[in-house]
Structure formats: structure tokens, C-alpha cells
Phi, psi and omega in degrees: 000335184283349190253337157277322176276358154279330193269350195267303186291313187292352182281329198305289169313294172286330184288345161303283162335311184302328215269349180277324166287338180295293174300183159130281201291338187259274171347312177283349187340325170259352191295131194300124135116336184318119177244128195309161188227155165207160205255099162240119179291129192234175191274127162292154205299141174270156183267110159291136204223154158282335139300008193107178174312133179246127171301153183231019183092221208212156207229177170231097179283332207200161164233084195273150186267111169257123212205126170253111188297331194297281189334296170314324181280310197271338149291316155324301165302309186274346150279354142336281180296328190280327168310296177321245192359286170329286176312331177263341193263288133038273175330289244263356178290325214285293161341317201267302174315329224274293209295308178277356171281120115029275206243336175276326186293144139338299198286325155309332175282340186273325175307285200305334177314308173300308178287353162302286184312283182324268199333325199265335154324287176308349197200035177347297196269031196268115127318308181300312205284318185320316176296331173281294178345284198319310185303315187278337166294303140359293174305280153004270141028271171301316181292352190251002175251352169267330155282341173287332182285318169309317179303316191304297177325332189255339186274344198275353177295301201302002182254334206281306247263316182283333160288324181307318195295331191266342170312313187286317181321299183296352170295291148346249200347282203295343181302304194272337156286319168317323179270322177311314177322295204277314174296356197305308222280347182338158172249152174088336180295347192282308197286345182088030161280093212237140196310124177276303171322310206270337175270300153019274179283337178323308190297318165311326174281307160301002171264296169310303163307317166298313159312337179253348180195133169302106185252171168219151186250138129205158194274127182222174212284158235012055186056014154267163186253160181237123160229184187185178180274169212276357159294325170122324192258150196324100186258310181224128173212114176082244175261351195261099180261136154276208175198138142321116182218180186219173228157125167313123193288138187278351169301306168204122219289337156317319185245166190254145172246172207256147137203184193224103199257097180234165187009064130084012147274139174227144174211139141328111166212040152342300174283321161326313154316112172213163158083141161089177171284006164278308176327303179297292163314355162269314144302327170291314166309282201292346189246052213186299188258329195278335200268315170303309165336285207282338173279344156333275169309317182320284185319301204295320184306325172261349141304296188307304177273052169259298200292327184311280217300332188245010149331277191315320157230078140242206196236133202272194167291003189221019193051034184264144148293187207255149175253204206265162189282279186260192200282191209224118181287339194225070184257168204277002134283328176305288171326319201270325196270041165246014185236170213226084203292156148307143183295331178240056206275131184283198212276151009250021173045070152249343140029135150208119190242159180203156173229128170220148216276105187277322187206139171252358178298319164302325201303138169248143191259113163178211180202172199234168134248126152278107193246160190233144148226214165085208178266017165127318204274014175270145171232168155187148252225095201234120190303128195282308192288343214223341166086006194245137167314084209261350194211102175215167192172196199238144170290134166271178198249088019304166182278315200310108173214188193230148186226111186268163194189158182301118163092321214210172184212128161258102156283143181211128192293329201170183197105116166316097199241133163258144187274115144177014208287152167216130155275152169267120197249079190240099177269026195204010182270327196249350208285326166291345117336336222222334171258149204206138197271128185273354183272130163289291152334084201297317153000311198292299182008121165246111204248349202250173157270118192278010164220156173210166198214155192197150186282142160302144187280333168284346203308135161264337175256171206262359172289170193212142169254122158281182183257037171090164160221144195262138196248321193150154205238021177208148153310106178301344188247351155259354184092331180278151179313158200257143170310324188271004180237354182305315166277112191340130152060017184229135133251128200259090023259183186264101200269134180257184162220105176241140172273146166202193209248135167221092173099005205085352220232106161301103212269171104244144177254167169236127214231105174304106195293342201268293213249002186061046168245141162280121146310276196220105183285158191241135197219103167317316185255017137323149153223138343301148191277116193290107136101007136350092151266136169265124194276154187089012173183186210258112163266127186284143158267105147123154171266154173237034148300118197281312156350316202280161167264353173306354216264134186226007164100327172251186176174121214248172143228105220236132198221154173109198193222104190264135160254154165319128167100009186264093159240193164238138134267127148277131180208215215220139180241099194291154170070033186252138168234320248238359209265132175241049183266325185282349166281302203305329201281272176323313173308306196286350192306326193313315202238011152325152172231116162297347191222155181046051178070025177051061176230009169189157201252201225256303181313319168280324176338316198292283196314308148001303169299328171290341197251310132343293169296318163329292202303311179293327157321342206270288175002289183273356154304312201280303188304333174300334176271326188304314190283340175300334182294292186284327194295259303239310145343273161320320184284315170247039132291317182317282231278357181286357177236319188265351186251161213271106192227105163302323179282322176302298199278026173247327144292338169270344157295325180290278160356319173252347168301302194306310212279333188291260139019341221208316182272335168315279179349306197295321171287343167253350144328289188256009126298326150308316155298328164306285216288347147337295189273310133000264217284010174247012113303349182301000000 
């Protein structure tokens, strides 16, 4: 009887353990990372008889955890990728409104500005429309310090979002070193017993952590793991989590860099970030926040100087020449703040460098590192986004020389260079920040041209002098007023073109009008031959070499058929109030094209910037959803092995009730057969 009421009981007992594992498994059904469990049952060793074997019941060998490591992994990965993806599609959505709205965007403030300007054209001496000019400039202004304040602003998100993200990582880390412990320490892992609740969240933790960063798992003794970046280095060994950190990038002290600290060592692992919402934020700053700056900036340089140049040489309202529109791109702070020293450049850091902006038509939106090596005086000049060399030599002895590059010049002043020492070249990242409107006045406004040119009232022949084109009122290579522009409301001196016969040859001298002195006599039988007019076409007046000594800054055109005896004048055009050429001038800049080498104009330039972070916003729609597609895959491959289906375990309750119920029964059987066998010695 006793062998019947044990085999009655161990059916009892495990199938109790089955209705508990059951119930279990149905109470986590929702819990994240919960991986279903089952009872496995084995025959206990039978009692040998001369008739054989006898059963001796049912034993519980296992609680098995059902969990497929492949599965588990590809969910890992694939919220990898959907974290990037998700974060960056976030930034760059953020970005794209910022930059494509209407009332936030550019490009309404730059239309109305030009149309301000065509306007105030038709009617120069209109104060109210100059006061709209001033107004719509200003707006301009504001739109480009409101927008370099959005950037700063969305770059100062992605850094709080990247100390959270590693905050939250080292938490992880340490988790999983804790859990690594407790399973170590497990009662029963020698025998293959393995706590499931403690792997359970292990995996859960390793997942969550793969949201922030692309990891790699692997298994090493006593059912713990080892991780680490997808790189090899080391995040977690054994029970030993290492930790994460963020840090000024010393290069460009703007942006955060990644690192990593185990056994009392920090290393730089910046480049190692990939995958995850760190990754995805990282990838948003260098492919994106940093490239929107510097094109940004771009747009602003090259307006401000295109309106500074044709500002300048014109003429305001009170007959002054015109001063600067915006702020002057090359100013000896301007210059100075596009270059970055490294925080880790050696002693004594006096280095002193400027970049300055030579043609902004040319000028390309990006940033360099300049680096030294050698004994300090070799450099070389390297694209940050391409990783390529574009420019290198040597410093001469003094170091002050020039590196000249498309658009711009790095000059270097003066100063100690060592070799690893690097500088940062960003000549167009701050430049929107950095622009500011210089007319005070509607008064300052310069709408007019400051020479005008008119026929002698005797001329006998039928030519016409147009009224110029003003070229410059400064020396492009020292900066200073042209000698003919020095004097207030004066042009100095006031130049005639008078013709006369040389040879048979139509001549012109050019003549100082003040004292009747040739400037420059016209010689037929020169070679090359001087001041020749061809009849039958349009003759330019004045070189527009700057170089030359002849340059006088304008250049006129005489077309028609001039006679001996025949002049022209040039003087300054006093009283013009009423001259709108230099506005129609200031006007036509809106759709001139000023940029990439004059293949677009400032508006497309702008858009240009839009339509790029669009096309990468539409981009990172699309992975976003592919990846949202493979995680969602993965996730019910997972549970299609590890997850929890109520109805199979509402079948196996029923299943272990009946087998419980069945093994009780067996157990009141031979309680019967006792008191059976009892009552018969009775």
C-alpha cells in the first residue's frame, strides 16, 4: 500500500508544481522580457520484481525557461536600429519645421526684404518706403539670430538627451553586472538548474540598454554574460560594469564627446558610438545640426558681404558715400572667432590665427582641422566631413603667412605651434549669430550712384555716355578709399573724355577737368594702341583691373559715333537724391546668383539648406518605419517561442488539474485497500 500511496503522491506534487508553473506563466503574461516556463517531467528509477519492473511515479527534473538566444539577439539588434532611427528621425523632424515654416523659416523675410528694396527703387527718395527697407532688414536679422538660437537650442536638447542616455546606460551596466552575480551565486546552476526570473531580467536589461546603444552579448561561465560595444570594448565582465561618460569634445568644446572609464583608465570612445538612441543623436549633430550651421552661416556671409559691396559704392541721401548694410564679415572678432584652439594644444598657447572671408561666392559651408606636426612648423589642413587633406606645407621662419583655400584665407599671425597642436576652421558656423544691421537711418540709405556722366551741350556727333557702373569706392588689397573717393561729396579730380583725330584715328584723352591735365593721352600709333575708339560698338572707359594705375573704380560706356571736338564729364553726383541706380542695384541682388560659384541666388541657397534636411527627414521616415517593421518581426518571433498564449495555458490547467485529480484518486484507492485488508483479520 505504501508504494501505491507514494506513486499517488509524487503524481500529486508535481503536477501541483505544473498548476503553479502554469498559473505563473499566466499572471506575467504581460510583463516585458518574461519568458514562458514549463515542467519537465521524468519516470522515477522502478522497483525491480521477479516479475519486473514496477513504477515508483514521477519526479520533476527541470523548470525550463523557454528562451532562444538567436531570437533574443535580433531583438536586441533590432531595437538597436529602431532607437537610432526613432532619435534621429525626432532631431531631424524637429529641424525640418524649424527650417520649412512660414513664420520660423527664412526665406519670407529675405522675398520681403528684396521687395522692399524694387520698391523703395521706384521711389528713392521716399523716407516711408526707406523706413520699410530698414524694417524688413532688421526682420532678416532677427530671422537668422532666431534661427542660429533654435540651433543652439536643439544642439543644447541632443546634449541634455546624451548625459540622460548614458546615465540611464550606467544604470543598465550595473544591473547586469549585479544580475551577472546573482546568477553566478545561483543554488542548483551546478546541476542545470538556472533561476529564469534572474535571466529573465538579465535579457530585459540587455535589451533596454541595446535601445541606447548597439551592443554585443556573450556567454561565459556560470551563465554570465559579457558585454561590450559592437567594437570589442569592454561594458560589462563578469560582475565588473564599466561606466559611461560625456565630456567637452576638446576639439570643438560645443560638441560632447562619449567616453568610457574601467580600471581607473577613461578612453575616448566617441567613434565607437553607433546604433541606439546615442548613436541616433550623434548621428543627428555631425549629419545634420552641425552641416545646418555652417550652411546657415553661409547664406548670412554671403549677403551681408554682397549688400556691404554694393552699399558701399553707392550714395546715401545727404550725398556721403553709402557705409556698411550689415555688419563687416571681416572683422578682427569675426576672424578671430572662426578659428577654435584644441583644449589640448601644448604650453604656452599663444598661437594666434583668423580666417578671412576673400569671396563668399566661393566661400563652401563646412569646417577643417588644422594640424601640425614635425617640429610644429609642418601642417596640414583636413576636411572634418571627408576625412581628406586638402592642403599642406610648411611655416616659414617667422610663422605669419597665409593658407589660402576656395573663398577664404587662414591666416597665421603669430605664435608657438607644437607638433599635435590642431586648430578648428569653422568660417561660416557662427556668421549667423554674428550678423547685425549697420544703417541707423532712412537717410544713411544709399540708393543712388555717386558719379554720373553727361555729353557736352556742343557735341556734334550723335554718341551717348551711359551712367556707369561703380566697381568700388576702396582698394580691394589695402582696404582704403580709392584717392578719387577721399574727398566728401567730391570726385577728385572730376574727369572730361574729350576726342580728337590722331592720324586719321578717333582718339580720346582722359583729362583732369579741375586743372585741364591728360591723365591719359590717346595714341593711335601705340602698341597696343591707347584710348582708340570703334565705331560700331560700345567702348568701355577705365580698366576694371584693380591693380592698374589707371583704376579708378567705375567704368562708363560710350557707344555711337562721337566727333572731333566732342566731350563727355564725369563728376559726382551731387543733388542726386532723386538716383535710384544703386537701389535697382541692391534690389536685383535678390535673384542674382551669388553662391556656389554663382550658379544660386541667396534664396535658393536657403532652400537648398531645406531641401536637404527634408530629403534626410523623408529618409529617416522611411528606416524609421523599416525598422519599426524588423523590431516588430522579431518581437513576434520572440514571443512566438518565449511568450505567454493564454489559451495553450488554460489548456494545460485544465490538463494538470485532471492529472492532479487523478493522482489524488490513486491515493484514496489504497486508502481503501488498507482499511480493506484491516478489516479482514477483524
Amino acid at each position: 500500500m505504501a508504494g501505491l500511496i507514494n506513486i499517488g503522491l509524487t503524481g500529486i506534487l508535481g503536477h501541483q508544481a505544473a498548476l503553479n508553473t502554469t498559473g505563473n506563466n499566466i499572471t506575467n503574461a504581460n510583463t516585458p522580457g518574461y519568458s514562458r516556463q514549463e515542467v519537465q517531467f521524468e519516470t522515477q528509477s522502478a522497483q525491480r520484481t521477479g516479475a519486473g519492473s514496477i513504477g515508483t511515479g514521477v519526479s520533476i527534473t527541470n523548470i525550463r525557461r523557454l528562451a532562444n538566444e538567436y531570437l533574443t539577439q535580433q531583438v536586441r539588434e533590432d531595437s538597436s536600429l529602431f532607437g537610432e532611427q526613432e532619435a534621429l528621425n525626432s532631431e531631424l523632424s524637429r529641424l525640418d519645421n524649424l527650417l520649412g515654416g512660414e513664420t520660423t523659416g527664412l526665406s519670407n523675410a529675405l522675398n520681403n526684404f528684396f521687395a522692399s528694396l524694387q520698391n523703395a527703387a521706384e521711389d528713392p527718395a521716399s523716407l516711408p518706403q526707406r523706413q520699410l527697407v530698414l524694417s524688413e532688414a532688421q526682420h532678416v536679422v532677427n530671422r537668422f539670430e532666431a534661427l542660429n538660437q533654435e540651433f543652439i537650442q536643439q544642439r543644447e536638447s541632443v546634449k541634455t538627451q546624451m548625459e540622460q542616455g548614458v546615465k540611464d546606460a550606467n544604470t543598465l551596466l550595473k544591473s547586469i553586472a549585479q544580475l551577472n552575480l546573482a546568477i553566478s551565486e545561483s543554488p542548483g546552476l551546478a546541476q542545470g538548474r538556472e533561476p529564469n526570473e534572474l535571466l529573465d531580467k538579465r535579457d530585459e536589461k540587455l535589451r533596454e540598454l541595446s535601445e541606447l546603444v548597439n551592443i554585443s552579448v556573450v556567454q561565459a561561465e556560470g551563465s554570465q554574460v559579457n558585454v561590450s560595444l559592437r567594437n570589442g570594448q569592454a561594458l560589462v565582465v563578469g560582475d565588473r560594469a564599466a561606466q559611461l561618460g560625456t565630456r567637452d569634445n576638446a576639439e570643438d568644446p560645443t560638441r560632447l564627446e562619449f567616453t568610457l572609464t574601467t580600471g581607473g583608465r577613461t578612453l575616448n570612445v566617441d567613434s565607437q558610438i553607433n546604433g541606439g538612441k546615442l548613436g541616433g543623436l550623434q548621428r543627428f549633430e555631425s549629419e545634420a545640426l552641425q552641416p545646418a550651421f555652417a550652411e546657415l552661416g553661409r547664406v548670412a556671409i554671403a549677403l551681408s558681404e554682397t549688400l556691404n559691396h554694393q552699399h558701399e559704392i553707392g550714395m546715401d541721401l545727404e550725398g556721403d558715400l553709402g557705409g556698411l548694410f550689415f555688419s563687416d564679415v571681416n572683422s578682427q572678432a569675426a576672424q578671430r572667432g572662426r578659428v577654435i584652439a584644441n583644449t589640448n594644444n601644448g604650453a604656452p598657447r599663444d598661437a594666434q590665427l583668423a580666417v578671412e572671408i576673400i569671396d563668399s561666392s566661393q566661400l563652401p559651408a563646412g569646417s577643417w582641422s588644422l594640424r601640425f606636426g614635425g617640429d610644429g612648423r609642418n601642417f596640414e589642413l583636413v576636411d572634418r566631413a571627408t576625412g581628406e587633406v586638402v592642403n599642406q606645407g610648411r611655416l616659414p621662419d617667422p610663422v605669419q603667412s597665409e593658407i589660402s583655400m576656395p573663398g577664404f584665407n587662414i591666416r597665421i599671425e603669430g605664435g608657438t605651434f607644437n607638433a599635435g597642436d590642431s586648430f578648428l576652421i569653422e568660417p561660416t558656423r557662427n556668421a549667423a549669430a554674428n550678423i547685425g544691421l549697420e544703417v541707423n537711418r532712412e537717410e544713411d540709405l544709399a540708393f543712388a550712384s555717386p558719379v554720373r556722366a553727361e555729353g557736352s551741350a556742343g557735341n556734334t556727333g550723335d554718341a551717348t555716355i551711359n551712367q556707369g557702373k561703380m566697381l568700388d569706392v576702396r582698394d580691394p588689397f589695402t582696404n582704403s578709399l580709392l584717392s578719387n573717393f577721399r574727398q566728401d561729396g567730391q570726385l577728385d579730380p572730376p574727369l572730361d573724355i574729350q576726342f580728337r583725330d590722331d592720324g586719321g584715328q578717333l582718339v580720346y584723352d582722359i583729362v583732369d577737368a579741375n586743372t585741364n591735365t591728360v591723365l591719359q593721352a590717346g595714341d593711335a600709333a601705340a602698341v597696343p594702341p591707347v584710348n582708340v575708339f570703334q565705331a560700331g560698338q560700345s567702348n568701355k572707359l577705365f580698366t576694371e583691373d584693380p591693380r592698374s594705375p589707371d583704376y579708378f573704380g567705375f567704368q562708363f560706356e560710350i557707344s555711337g559715333n562721337p566727333r572731333p571736338g566732342d566731350s563727355f564729364s564725369i563728376n559726382y553726383n551731387t543733388n542726386g537724391v532723386s538716383d535710384n541706380r544703386n537701389a535697382e542695384f541692391l534690389a536685383a541682388l535678390g535673384t542674382e546668383n551669388t553662391l556656389n560659384n554663382g550658379s544660386q541666388s541667396f534664396a535658393e541657397g536657403y532652400a537648398g539648406l531645406v531641401e536637404d534636411i527634408g530629403v534626410k527627414t523623408r529618409q529617416s521616415q522611411l528606416d524609421k518605419d523599416a525598422g519599426s517593421t524588423l523590431l516588430e518581426q522579431s518581437t513576434n518571433q520572440r514571443e512566438s517561442v518565449s511568450g505567454v498564449n493564454l489559451d495553450e495555458e488554460a489548456g494545460k490547467l485544465i490538463q494538470y488539474q485532471a492529472a492532479y485529480n487523478a493522482s489524488a484518486q490513486v491515493v484514496s484507492v489504497a486508502q481503501d485497500l488498507f482499511n480493506t485488508l484491516l478489516q479482514s483479520f477483524r
